[in-house]
N, C-alpha and C positions, 0 to 999 in steps of 0.2 A: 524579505517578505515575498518577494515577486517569484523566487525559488520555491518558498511554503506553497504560494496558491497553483502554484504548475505539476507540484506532488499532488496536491491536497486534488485538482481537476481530472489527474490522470486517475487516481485511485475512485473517485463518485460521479465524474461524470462523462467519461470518455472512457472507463472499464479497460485500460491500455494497461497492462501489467510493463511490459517492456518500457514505455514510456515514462513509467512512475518510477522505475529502476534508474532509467538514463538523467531523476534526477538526486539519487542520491552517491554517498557517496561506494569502494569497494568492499569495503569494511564496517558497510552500515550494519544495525541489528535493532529490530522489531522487538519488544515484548509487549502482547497484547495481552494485556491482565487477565480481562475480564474472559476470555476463552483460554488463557496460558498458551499462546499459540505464538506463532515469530518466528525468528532465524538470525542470523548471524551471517553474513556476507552474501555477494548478490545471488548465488546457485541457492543458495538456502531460501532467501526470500524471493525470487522466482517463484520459487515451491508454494510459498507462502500468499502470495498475492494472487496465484494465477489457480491454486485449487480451495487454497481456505477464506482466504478475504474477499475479492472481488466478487467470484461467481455464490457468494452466500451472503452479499449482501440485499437484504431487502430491497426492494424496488424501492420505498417511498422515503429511504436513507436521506438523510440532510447532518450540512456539516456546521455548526450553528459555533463561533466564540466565545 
């Protein structure tokens, strides 16, 4: 759990793309339905976090259970 909330912090509240990478794994892979958006290992979601997800998140995003 303590891994979830250090991705889950870097990706809404610290906007650290690098950070959110350094906690998955190399051969992680994203599929974001609702935009069809993701990747497939760290150079891809690099891509992914750092032009489609983070900087086009909403300001008043919240991450709710």
């Amino acid at each position: 759990m303590r891994l979830w909330e250090e991705h889950t912090k870097h990706e809404f509240v610290t906007h650290d793309t690098e950070s959110t990478l350094a906690t998955m794994a190399e051969d992680a892979y994203v599929n974001h339905v609702p935009t069809l958006t993701g990747g497939y290992g760290k150079s891809a979601l690099r891509v992914f976090y750092s032009r489609d997800f983070i900087p086009c998140m909403p300001p008043d995003t919240t991450l709710k259970p």
